[in-house]
NUVEX-208163 format. One record per residue (C-alpha): residue in three letters; z, y, x. Coordinates in steps of 0.02 Angstrom, whole numbers, plus 32768, in hexadecimal, padded with zeros to 4 digits. Layout:
<sites>
+---------+------+------+------+
: residuo :   pz :   py :   px :
+---------+------+------+------+
:     ala :    Z :    Y :    X :
...
+---------+------+------+------+
</sites>
This chain:
<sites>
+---------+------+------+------+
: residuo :   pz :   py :   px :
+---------+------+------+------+
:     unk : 8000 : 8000 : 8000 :
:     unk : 7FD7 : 80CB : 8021 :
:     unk : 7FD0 : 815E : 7FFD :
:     unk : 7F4E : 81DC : 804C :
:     unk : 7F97 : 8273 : 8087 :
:     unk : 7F48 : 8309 : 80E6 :
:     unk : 7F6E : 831B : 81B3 :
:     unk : 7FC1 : 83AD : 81D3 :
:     unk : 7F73 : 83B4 : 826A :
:     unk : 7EC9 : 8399 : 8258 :
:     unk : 7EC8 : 83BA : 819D :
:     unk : 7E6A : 8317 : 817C :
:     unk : 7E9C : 828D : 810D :
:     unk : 7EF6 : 81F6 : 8138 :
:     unk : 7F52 : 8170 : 80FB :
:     unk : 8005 : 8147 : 8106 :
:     unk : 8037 : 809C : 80F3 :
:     unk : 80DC : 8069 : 808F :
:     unk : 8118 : 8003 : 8125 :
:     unk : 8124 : 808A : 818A :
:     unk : 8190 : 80ED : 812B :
:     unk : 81F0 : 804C : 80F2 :
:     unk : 8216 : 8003 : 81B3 :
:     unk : 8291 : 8062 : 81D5 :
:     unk : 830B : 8046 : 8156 :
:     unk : 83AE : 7FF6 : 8182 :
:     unk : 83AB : 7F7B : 80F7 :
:     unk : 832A : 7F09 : 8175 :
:     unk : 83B8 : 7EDF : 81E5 :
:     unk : 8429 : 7E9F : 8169 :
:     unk : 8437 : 7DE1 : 8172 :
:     unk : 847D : 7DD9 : 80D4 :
:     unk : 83C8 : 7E2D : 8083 :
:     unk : 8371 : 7DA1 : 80D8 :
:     unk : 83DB : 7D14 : 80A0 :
:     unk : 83E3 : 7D3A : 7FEB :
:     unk : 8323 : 7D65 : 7FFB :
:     unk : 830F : 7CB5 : 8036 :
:     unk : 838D : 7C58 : 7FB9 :
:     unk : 8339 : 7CB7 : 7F14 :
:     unk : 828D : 7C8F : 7F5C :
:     unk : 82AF : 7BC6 : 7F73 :
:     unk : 8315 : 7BD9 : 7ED1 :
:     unk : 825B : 7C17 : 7E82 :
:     unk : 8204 : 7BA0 : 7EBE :
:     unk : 8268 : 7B13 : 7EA8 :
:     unk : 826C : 7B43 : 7DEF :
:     unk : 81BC : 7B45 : 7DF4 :
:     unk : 81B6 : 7A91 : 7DCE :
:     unk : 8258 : 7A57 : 7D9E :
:     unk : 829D : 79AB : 7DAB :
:     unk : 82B0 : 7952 : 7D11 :
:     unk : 8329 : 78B3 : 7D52 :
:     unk : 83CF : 78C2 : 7DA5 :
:     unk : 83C3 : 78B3 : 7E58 :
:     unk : 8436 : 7824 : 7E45 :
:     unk : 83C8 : 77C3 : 7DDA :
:     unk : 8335 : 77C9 : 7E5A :
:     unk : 82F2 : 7741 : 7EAE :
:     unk : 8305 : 7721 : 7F77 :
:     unk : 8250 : 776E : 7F88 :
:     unk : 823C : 77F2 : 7EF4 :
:     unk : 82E6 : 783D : 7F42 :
:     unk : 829F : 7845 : 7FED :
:     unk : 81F9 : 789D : 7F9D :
:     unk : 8266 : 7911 : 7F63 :
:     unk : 82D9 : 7944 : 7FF4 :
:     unk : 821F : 7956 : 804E :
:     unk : 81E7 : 79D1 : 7FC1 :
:     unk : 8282 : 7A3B : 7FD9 :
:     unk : 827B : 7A38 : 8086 :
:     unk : 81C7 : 7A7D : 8099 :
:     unk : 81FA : 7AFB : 801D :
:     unk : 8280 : 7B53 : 807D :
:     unk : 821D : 7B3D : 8113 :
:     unk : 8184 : 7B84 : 80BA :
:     unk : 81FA : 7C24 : 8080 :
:     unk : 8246 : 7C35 : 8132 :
:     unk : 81CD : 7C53 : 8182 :
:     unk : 8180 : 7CC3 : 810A :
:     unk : 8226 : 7D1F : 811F :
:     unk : 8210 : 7D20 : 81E7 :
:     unk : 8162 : 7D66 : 81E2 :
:     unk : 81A8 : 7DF3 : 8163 :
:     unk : 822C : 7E14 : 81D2 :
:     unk : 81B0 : 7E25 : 8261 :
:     unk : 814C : 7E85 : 820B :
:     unk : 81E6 : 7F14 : 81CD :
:     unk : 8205 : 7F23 : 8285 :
:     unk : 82A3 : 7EB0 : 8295 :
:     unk : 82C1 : 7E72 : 833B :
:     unk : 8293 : 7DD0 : 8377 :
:     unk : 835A : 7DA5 : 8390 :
:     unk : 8362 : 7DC9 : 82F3 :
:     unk : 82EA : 7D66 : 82A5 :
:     unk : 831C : 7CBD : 8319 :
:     unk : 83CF : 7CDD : 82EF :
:     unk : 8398 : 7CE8 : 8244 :
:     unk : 832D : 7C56 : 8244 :
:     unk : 83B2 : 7BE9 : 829C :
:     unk : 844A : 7C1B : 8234 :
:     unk : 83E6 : 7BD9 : 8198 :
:     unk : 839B : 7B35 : 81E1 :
+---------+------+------+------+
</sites>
């Protein structure tokens, strides 16, 4: 997303992306933003297709299937997370610590 807006310089228009105004803002270095980020975004997509059986009354195999689905789903949304982070301008300690803490 942005907005054009005139140089003051040169008098010329030019854009100004949203993420350049939005990089600085402290809220990116809160690990707490990132985590519930993550837990409401497995959350949706685990809902996505809910399970209709108790995990209890799932075979050997079918349960295994499943702990596989959920896996690649916080995996999937992890590192979705770490390239947003990257992206925001959080540091790379950040980001590993981040990553680490929530595998």
């Amino acid at each position: 997303f942005y907005k054009t807006v005139i140089n003051s310089q040169s008098g010329q228009p030019t854009r100004e992306y949203l993420t350049v105004r939005t990089k600085s803002h402290p809220i990116w270095s809160e690990s707490n933003f990132w985590k519930e980020n993550l837990f409401i975004s497995v959350i949706q997509q685990l809902e996505m297709s809910p399970q209709q059986i108790c995990w209890d009354e799932l075979s050997s195999d079918q349960l295994n299937e499943l702990v596989g689905r959920v896996h690649t789903i916080v995996s999937a949304q992890l590192t979705t997370i770490a390239f947003n982070m990257s992206e925001l301008g959080v540091s790379k300690e950040k980001i590993l610590s981040f990553v680490y803490s929530m595998t």
